[in-house]
C-alpha positions in Angstrom: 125.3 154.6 120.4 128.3 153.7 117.9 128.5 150.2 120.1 125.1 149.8 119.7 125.3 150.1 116.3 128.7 147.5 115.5 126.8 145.4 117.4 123.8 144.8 115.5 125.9 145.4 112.2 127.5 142.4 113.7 124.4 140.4 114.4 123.0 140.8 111.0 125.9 140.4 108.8 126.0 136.7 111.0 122.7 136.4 110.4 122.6 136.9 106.7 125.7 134.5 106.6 123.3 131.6 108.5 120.8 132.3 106.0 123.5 132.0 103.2 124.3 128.7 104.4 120.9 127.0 105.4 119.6 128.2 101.7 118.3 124.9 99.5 120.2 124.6 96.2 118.2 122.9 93.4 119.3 120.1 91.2 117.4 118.9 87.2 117.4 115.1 87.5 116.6 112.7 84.7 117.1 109.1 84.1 115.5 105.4 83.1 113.9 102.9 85.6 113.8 99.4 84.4 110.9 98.5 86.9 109.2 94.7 87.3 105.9 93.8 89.8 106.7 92.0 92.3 103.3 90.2 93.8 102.7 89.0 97.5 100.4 88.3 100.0 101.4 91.3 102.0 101.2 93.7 99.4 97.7 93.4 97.6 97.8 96.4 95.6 101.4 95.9 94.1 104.4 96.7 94.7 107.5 97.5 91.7 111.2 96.9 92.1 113.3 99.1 89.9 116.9 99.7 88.6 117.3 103.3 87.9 120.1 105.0 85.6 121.0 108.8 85.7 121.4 110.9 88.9 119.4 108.8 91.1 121.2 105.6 89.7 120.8 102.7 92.0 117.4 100.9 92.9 114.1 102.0 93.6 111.0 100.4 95.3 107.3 101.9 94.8 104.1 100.5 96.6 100.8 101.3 95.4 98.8 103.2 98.0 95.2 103.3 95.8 94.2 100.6 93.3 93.8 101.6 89.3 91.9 103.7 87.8 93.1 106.3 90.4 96.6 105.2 91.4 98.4 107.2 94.2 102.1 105.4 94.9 104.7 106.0 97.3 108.4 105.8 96.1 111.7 105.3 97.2 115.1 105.7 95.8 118.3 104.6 97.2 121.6 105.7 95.2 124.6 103.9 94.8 126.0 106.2 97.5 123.7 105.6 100.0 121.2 108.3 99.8 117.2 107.9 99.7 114.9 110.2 98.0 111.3 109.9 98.8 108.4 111.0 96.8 104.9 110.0 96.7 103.1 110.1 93.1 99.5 110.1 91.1 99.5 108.3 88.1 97.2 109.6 85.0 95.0 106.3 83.9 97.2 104.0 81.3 96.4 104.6 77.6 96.9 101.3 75.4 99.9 101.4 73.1 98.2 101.2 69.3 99.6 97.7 67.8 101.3 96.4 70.8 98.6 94.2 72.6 99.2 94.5 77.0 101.6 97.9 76.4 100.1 100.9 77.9 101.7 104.2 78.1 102.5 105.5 82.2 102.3 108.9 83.1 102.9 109.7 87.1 103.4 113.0 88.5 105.2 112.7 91.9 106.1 115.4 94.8 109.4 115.0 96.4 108.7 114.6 99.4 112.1 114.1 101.9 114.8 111.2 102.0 118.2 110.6 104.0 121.8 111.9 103.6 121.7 114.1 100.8 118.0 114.3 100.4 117.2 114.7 103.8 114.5 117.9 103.7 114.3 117.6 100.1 111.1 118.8 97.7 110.5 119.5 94.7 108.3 117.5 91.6 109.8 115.0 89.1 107.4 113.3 86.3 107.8 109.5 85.1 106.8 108.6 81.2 106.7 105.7 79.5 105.6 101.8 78.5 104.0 99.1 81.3 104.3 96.0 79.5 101.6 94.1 81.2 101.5 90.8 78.7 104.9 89.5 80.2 105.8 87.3 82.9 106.5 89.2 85.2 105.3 92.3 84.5 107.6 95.1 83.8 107.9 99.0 83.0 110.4 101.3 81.0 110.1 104.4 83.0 112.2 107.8 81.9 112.1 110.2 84.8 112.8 114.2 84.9 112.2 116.4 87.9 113.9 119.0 90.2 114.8 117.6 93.7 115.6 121.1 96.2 117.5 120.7 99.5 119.8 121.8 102.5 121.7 119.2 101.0 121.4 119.1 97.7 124.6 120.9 95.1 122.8 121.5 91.8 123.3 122.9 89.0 120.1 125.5 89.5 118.1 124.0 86.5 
Protein backbone atom coordinates (compact mmCIF):
# COMPACT_ATOMS: atom_id res chain seq x y z
CA UNK A 1 0.00 0.00 0.00
CA UNK A 2 3.05 2.46 1.00
CA UNK A 3 4.37 1.59 -2.87
CA UNK A 4 1.28 2.39 -4.08
CA UNK A 5 1.26 5.44 -2.53
CA UNK A 6 5.15 6.86 -3.48
CA UNK A 7 4.13 5.94 -6.57
CA UNK A 8 1.31 8.15 -7.31
CA UNK A 9 3.02 10.86 -5.00
CA UNK A 10 5.52 10.37 -7.71
CA UNK A 11 3.21 10.69 -10.66
CA UNK A 12 1.59 13.85 -9.49
CA UNK A 13 4.38 15.81 -8.26
CA UNK A 14 5.72 15.04 -12.21
CA UNK A 15 2.58 16.02 -13.29
CA UNK A 16 2.28 19.26 -11.55
CA UNK A 17 5.95 19.97 -12.72
CA UNK A 18 4.59 19.43 -16.65
CA UNK A 19 1.83 21.70 -15.84
CA UNK A 20 4.40 24.21 -14.32
CA UNK A 21 6.17 24.17 -17.42
CA UNK A 22 3.54 24.12 -20.31
CA UNK A 23 1.81 27.25 -18.30
CA UNK A 24 1.48 30.60 -20.76
CA UNK A 25 3.26 33.60 -19.25
CA UNK A 26 1.77 36.98 -20.38
CA UNK A 27 3.56 39.96 -21.68
CA UNK A 28 1.90 44.24 -21.87
CA UNK A 29 3.09 45.29 -25.33
CA UNK A 30 2.90 48.78 -26.73
CA UNK A 31 4.49 50.62 -29.54
CA UNK A 32 4.05 52.94 -32.90
CA UNK A 33 3.32 51.62 -36.50
CA UNK A 34 4.29 54.03 -39.24
CA UNK A 35 1.81 52.26 -41.76
CA UNK A 36 1.39 53.37 -45.81
CA UNK A 37 -1.39 51.63 -48.43
CA UNK A 38 0.05 49.86 -50.69
CA UNK A 39 -2.61 49.37 -53.78
CA UNK A 40 -2.69 46.37 -56.40
CA UNK A 41 -4.57 44.48 -58.58
CA UNK A 42 -4.42 41.49 -56.36
CA UNK A 43 -5.48 43.05 -53.34
CA UNK A 44 -8.72 45.06 -54.05
CA UNK A 45 -9.66 45.85 -50.57
CA UNK A 46 -6.13 47.16 -49.50
CA UNK A 47 -3.45 46.12 -48.07
CA UNK A 48 -0.90 48.38 -45.39
CA UNK A 49 2.82 47.90 -44.93
CA UNK A 50 4.06 49.05 -41.67
CA UNK A 51 7.28 49.79 -39.53
CA UNK A 52 6.53 49.13 -36.04
CA UNK A 53 8.58 50.41 -32.84
CA UNK A 54 8.31 48.99 -29.29
CA UNK A 55 8.23 45.21 -28.41
CA UNK A 56 7.00 44.06 -31.69
CA UNK A 57 9.64 46.33 -33.42
CA UNK A 58 10.21 45.23 -37.00
CA UNK A 59 7.59 45.32 -39.94
CA UNK A 60 4.09 44.50 -40.11
CA UNK A 61 1.70 43.76 -43.13
CA UNK A 62 -2.25 43.95 -42.71
CA UNK A 63 -4.81 43.06 -45.50
CA UNK A 64 -8.24 44.03 -45.31
CA UNK A 65 -10.69 41.15 -45.16
CA UNK A 66 -14.21 43.45 -45.38
CA UNK A 67 -14.44 46.81 -47.15
CA UNK A 68 -15.34 50.21 -44.89
CA UNK A 69 -17.77 50.96 -43.07
CA UNK A 70 -17.30 47.58 -41.34
CA UNK A 71 -13.60 46.76 -41.65
CA UNK A 72 -12.36 43.24 -40.36
CA UNK A 73 -8.33 43.01 -41.14
CA UNK A 74 -5.91 40.39 -40.68
CA UNK A 75 -2.34 41.27 -39.30
CA UNK A 76 0.94 40.20 -39.22
CA UNK A 77 4.05 41.11 -37.36
CA UNK A 78 7.51 39.93 -37.86
CA UNK A 79 10.21 41.16 -35.21
CA UNK A 80 13.56 41.92 -35.79
CA UNK A 81 14.30 38.56 -34.35
CA UNK A 82 12.48 36.63 -36.47
CA UNK A 83 9.18 35.99 -34.73
CA UNK A 84 5.51 36.52 -36.23
CA UNK A 85 2.61 37.45 -34.21
CA UNK A 86 -0.72 37.05 -35.83
CA UNK A 87 -3.89 38.79 -34.99
CA UNK A 88 -6.94 39.45 -36.92
CA UNK A 89 -8.85 42.90 -36.10
CA UNK A 90 -12.33 45.07 -36.34
CA UNK A 91 -11.88 48.49 -36.81
CA UNK A 92 -14.57 51.07 -35.28
CA UNK A 93 -15.74 53.46 -38.41
CA UNK A 94 -13.12 56.52 -38.88
CA UNK A 95 -14.19 59.81 -37.29
CA UNK A 96 -12.81 62.99 -39.29
CA UNK A 97 -10.09 64.86 -37.41
CA UNK A 98 -11.77 68.58 -36.73
CA UNK A 99 -9.46 71.13 -38.92
CA UNK A 100 -7.30 68.70 -40.68
CA UNK A 101 -9.14 68.03 -43.99
CA UNK A 102 -8.52 63.80 -45.13
CA UNK A 103 -7.24 62.91 -41.26
CA UNK A 104 -9.57 60.61 -39.52
CA UNK A 105 -8.95 59.08 -36.23
CA UNK A 106 -8.47 54.77 -36.34
CA UNK A 107 -9.59 52.73 -33.66
CA UNK A 108 -9.15 48.63 -34.30
CA UNK A 109 -9.61 46.12 -31.68
CA UNK A 110 -7.67 42.92 -32.66
CA UNK A 111 -7.51 39.27 -31.12
CA UNK A 112 -4.18 37.63 -31.10
CA UNK A 113 -4.60 35.09 -32.69
CA UNK A 114 -1.05 32.60 -33.05
CA UNK A 115 2.30 33.41 -34.79
CA UNK A 116 5.83 31.48 -35.14
CA UNK A 117 8.90 31.11 -32.76
CA UNK A 118 8.01 32.98 -29.85
CA UNK A 119 4.44 33.54 -30.60
CA UNK A 120 3.68 30.27 -31.71
CA UNK A 121 0.08 29.42 -29.68
CA UNK A 122 -0.13 32.91 -28.67
CA UNK A 123 -3.62 34.92 -27.62
CA UNK A 124 -4.52 37.59 -26.13
CA UNK A 125 -6.16 41.32 -27.45
CA UNK A 126 -4.10 44.40 -28.24
CA UNK A 127 -5.97 47.78 -29.50
CA UNK A 128 -4.50 50.22 -32.25
CA UNK A 129 -5.26 54.28 -31.99
CA UNK A 130 -4.60 56.85 -33.93
CA UNK A 131 -4.53 59.33 -37.32
CA UNK A 132 -5.16 57.78 -41.21
CA UNK A 133 -4.01 60.50 -43.26
CA UNK A 134 -5.93 59.80 -46.36
CA UNK A 135 -5.07 63.29 -48.38
CA UNK A 136 -1.40 62.15 -49.04
CA UNK A 137 0.26 60.37 -51.72
CA UNK A 138 0.40 57.44 -50.66
CA UNK A 139 -1.72 57.17 -48.05
CA UNK A 140 -0.40 56.58 -44.59
CA UNK A 141 -1.28 55.97 -40.77
CA UNK A 142 0.33 56.79 -37.24
CA UNK A 143 -0.87 53.87 -35.33
CA UNK A 144 0.14 53.44 -31.32
CA UNK A 145 -0.57 49.97 -30.33
CA UNK A 146 -1.15 48.34 -26.56
CA UNK A 147 -2.26 44.82 -25.88
CA UNK A 148 -1.30 41.67 -23.89
CA UNK A 149 0.09 38.78 -26.19
CA UNK A 150 -0.08 35.24 -23.76
CA UNK A 151 1.98 32.08 -24.75
CA UNK A 152 3.91 28.79 -24.21
CA UNK A 153 6.49 30.90 -25.40
CA UNK A 154 6.12 34.06 -24.32
CA UNK A 155 8.52 35.58 -20.90
CA UNK A 156 6.47 38.63 -19.64
CA UNK A 157 6.39 40.67 -17.25
CA UNK A 158 2.63 39.51 -16.06
CA UNK A 159 1.02 43.02 -16.95
Amino acid sequence: MMRNAKTALALCVAMLGTAIEARADCKYIRGGIAETVITSEYDPIGRLLGTVTGVLNGASTTFLTTPPPNVTSYDVFLTTAGDVLIATGVSAPRTPVPGEPGDFTSHVDLTIVGGFGKYAEATGTMTFDGVSHTGTVPRTADIIYTGTVCGPNVKGDGN
